[in-house]
C-alpha positions as CSV (number, residue, x, y, z in Angstrom):
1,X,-23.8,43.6,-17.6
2,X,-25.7,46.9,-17.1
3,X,-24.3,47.1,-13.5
4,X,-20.7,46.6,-14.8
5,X,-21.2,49.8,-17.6
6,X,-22.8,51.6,-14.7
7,X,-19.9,50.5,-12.5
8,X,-17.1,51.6,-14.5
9,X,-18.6,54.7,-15.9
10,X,-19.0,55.9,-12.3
11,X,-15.8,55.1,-11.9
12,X,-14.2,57.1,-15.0
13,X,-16.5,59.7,-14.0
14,X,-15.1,60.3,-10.3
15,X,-11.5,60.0,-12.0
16,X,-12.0,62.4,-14.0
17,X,-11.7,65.3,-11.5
18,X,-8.3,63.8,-9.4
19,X,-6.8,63.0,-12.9
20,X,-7.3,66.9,-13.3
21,X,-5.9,67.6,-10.0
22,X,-2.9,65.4,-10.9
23,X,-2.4,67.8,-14.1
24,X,-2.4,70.3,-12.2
25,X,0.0,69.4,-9.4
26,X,3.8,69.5,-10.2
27,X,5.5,66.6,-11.8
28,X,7.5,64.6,-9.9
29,X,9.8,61.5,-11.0
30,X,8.5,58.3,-12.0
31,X,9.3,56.5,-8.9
32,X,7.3,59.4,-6.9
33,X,4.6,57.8,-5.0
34,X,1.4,59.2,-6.0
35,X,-2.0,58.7,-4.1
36,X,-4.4,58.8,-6.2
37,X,-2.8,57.3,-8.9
38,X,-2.6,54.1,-6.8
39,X,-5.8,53.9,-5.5
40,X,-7.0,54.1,-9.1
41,X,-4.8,51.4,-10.6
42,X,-5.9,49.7,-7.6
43,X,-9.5,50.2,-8.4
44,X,-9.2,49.0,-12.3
45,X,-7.1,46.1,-11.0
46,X,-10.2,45.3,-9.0
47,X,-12.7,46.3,-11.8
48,X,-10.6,43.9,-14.7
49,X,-10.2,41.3,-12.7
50,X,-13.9,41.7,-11.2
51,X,-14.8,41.6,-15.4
52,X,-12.2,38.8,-16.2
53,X,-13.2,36.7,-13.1
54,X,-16.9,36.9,-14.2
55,X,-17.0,36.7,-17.7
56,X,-13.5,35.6,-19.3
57,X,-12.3,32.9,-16.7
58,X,-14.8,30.9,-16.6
59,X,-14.7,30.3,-20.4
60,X,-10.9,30.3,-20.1
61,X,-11.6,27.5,-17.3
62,X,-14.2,25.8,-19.3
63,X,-11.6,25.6,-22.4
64,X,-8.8,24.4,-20.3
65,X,-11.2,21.7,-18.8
66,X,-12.3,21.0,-22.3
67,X,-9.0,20.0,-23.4
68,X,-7.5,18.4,-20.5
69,X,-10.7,16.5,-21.3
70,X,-10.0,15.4,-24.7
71,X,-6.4,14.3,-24.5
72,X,-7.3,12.4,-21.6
73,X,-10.0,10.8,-23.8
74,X,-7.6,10.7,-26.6
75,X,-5.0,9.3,-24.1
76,X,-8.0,6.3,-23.9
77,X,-8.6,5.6,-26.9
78,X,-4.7,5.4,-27.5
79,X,-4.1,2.7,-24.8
80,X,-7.9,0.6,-25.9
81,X,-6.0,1.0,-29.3
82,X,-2.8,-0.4,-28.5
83,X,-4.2,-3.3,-26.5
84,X,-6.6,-4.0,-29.7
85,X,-3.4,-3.8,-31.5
86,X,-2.1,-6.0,-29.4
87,X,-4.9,-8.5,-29.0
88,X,-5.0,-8.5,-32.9
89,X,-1.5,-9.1,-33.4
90,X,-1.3,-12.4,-30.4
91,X,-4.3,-13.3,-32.5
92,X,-2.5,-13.2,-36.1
93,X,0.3,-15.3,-34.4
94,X,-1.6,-17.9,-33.0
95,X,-3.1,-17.8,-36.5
96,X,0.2,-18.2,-38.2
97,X,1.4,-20.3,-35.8
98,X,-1.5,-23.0,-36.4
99,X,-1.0,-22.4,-40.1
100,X,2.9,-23.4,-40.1
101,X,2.1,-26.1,-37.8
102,X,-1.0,-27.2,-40.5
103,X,1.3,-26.8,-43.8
104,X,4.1,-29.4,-41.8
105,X,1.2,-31.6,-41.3
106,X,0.5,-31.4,-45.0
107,X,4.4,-32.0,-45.6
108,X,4.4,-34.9,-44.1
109,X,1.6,-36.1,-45.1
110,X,2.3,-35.6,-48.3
111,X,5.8,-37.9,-47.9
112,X,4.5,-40.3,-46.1
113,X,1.8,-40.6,-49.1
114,X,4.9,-40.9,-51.3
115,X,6.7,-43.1,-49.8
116,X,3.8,-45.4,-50.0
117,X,3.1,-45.0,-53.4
118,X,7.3,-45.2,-54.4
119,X,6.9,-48.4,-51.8
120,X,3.6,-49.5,-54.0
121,X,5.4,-48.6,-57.1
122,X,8.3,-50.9,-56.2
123,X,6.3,-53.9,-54.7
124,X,4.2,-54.0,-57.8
125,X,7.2,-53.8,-60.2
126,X,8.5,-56.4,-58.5
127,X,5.5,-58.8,-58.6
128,X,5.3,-58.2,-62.4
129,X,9.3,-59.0,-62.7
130,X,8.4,-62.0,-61.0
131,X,5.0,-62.8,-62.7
132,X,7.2,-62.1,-66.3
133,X,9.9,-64.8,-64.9
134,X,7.7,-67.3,-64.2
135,X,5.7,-66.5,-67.6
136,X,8.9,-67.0,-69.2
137,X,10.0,-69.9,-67.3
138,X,7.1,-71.8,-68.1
139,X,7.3,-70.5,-71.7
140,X,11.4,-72.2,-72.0
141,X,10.3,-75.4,-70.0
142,X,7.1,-75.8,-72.5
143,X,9.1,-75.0,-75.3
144,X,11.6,-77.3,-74.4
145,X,8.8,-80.5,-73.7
146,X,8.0,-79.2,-77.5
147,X,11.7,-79.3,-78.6
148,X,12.1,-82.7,-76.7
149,X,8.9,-84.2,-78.3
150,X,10.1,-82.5,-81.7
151,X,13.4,-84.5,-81.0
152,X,12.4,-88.0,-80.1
153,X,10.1,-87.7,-83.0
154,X,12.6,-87.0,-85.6
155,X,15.1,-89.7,-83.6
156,X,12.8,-92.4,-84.1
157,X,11.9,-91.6,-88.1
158,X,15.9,-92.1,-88.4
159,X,16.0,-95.0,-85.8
160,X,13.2,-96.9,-87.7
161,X,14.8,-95.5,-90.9
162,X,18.6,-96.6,-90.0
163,X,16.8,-100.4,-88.6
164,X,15.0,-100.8,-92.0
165,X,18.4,-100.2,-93.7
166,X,20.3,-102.2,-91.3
167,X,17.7,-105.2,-91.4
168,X,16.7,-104.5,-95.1
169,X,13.6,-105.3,-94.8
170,X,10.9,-102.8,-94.0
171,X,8.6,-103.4,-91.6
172,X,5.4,-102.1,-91.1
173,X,6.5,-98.4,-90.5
174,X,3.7,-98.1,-87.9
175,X,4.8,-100.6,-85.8
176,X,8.4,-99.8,-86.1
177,X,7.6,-96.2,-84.7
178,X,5.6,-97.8,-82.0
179,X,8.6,-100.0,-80.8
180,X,11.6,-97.2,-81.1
181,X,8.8,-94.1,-79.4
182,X,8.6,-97.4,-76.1
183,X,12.0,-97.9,-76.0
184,X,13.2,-94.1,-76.1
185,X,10.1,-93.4,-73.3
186,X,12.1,-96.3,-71.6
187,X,15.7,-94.2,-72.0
188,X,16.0,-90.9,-69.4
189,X,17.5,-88.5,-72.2
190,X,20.9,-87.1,-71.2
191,X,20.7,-84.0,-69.3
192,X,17.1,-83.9,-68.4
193,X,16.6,-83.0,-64.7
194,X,13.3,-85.4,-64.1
């Protein structure tokens, strides 16, 4: 750094004289070429970019390098991001996928289960209809023994009843009803189905 103070004081110092010269001498137009003029813009040309080559570029460099750098990084982590993204989203559909395919099993399950039951339901309604038929099957043909017994009962009563009359003389009412109850037994009653 030293050097480069030395360098360009030296410089300033030795222009100094020819910028005096160049006052003195007489003025020409600006597109006059002047000697010393160029060889000193030539000379801080040289000195700036000597300066700007040692100290300034290399940090300008460094920068630039610095954030082609990061947006190439950033360019990275873009693309790991979208294939993540990507990943994660083939993942959720394979998840919903195998969910919808989980809640039809469950649908059909649950109808099939239904259906059983409904087919359950009806089979058992139907054994019961038939259980109550034959309940009340039995019931009429019981009730009609009962109603038949009932029947020839009473019949003999007025057989032996219309006999005693007829003969006018009462037997023994015991054995009367034993002789009519054999010979009814004996008689098939109309409309029985035996």
């Amino acid at each position: 750094m030293r050097k480069l103070l030395t360098v360009i004081s030296a410089s300033i110092v030795a222009a100094l004289p020819l910028a005096a010269q160049e006052a003195e001498a007489p003025k020409g137009g600006l597109l006059t070429p002047s000697g010393g003029l160029m060889v000193w813009t030539l000379v801080i040309f040289a000195v700036v970019l000597f300066i700007l080559s040692k100290f300034a570029f290399p940090k300008i460099l460094e920068a630039v390098e610095a954030r082609e750098k990061s947006l190439s990084d950033a360019i990275e982590a873009a693309k790991k991001d979208r294939e993540e993204a990507a990943a994660l989203l083939a993942e959720h559909q394979k998840a919903l996928a195998a969910t919808r395919d989980e809640a039809q099993k469950i649908i059909s399950d649950a109808r099939a289960a239904g259906e059983k039951v409904r087919t359950d339901v009806i089979e058992q309604a139907h054994k019961e209809q038939q259980a109550m038929l034959e309940r009340a099957r039995a019931e009429i043909v019981s009730e009609k023994d009962k109603a038949l017994a009932e029947l020839r009962k009473q019949t003999v009563e007025l057989a032996v009843r219309a006999a005693s009359k007829v003969i006018e003389r009462n037997l023994d009412v015991e054995s009367n009803r034993t002789v009519v109850e054999k010979f009814l037994a004996s008689i098939e009653p109309v409309g029985s189905k035996r």
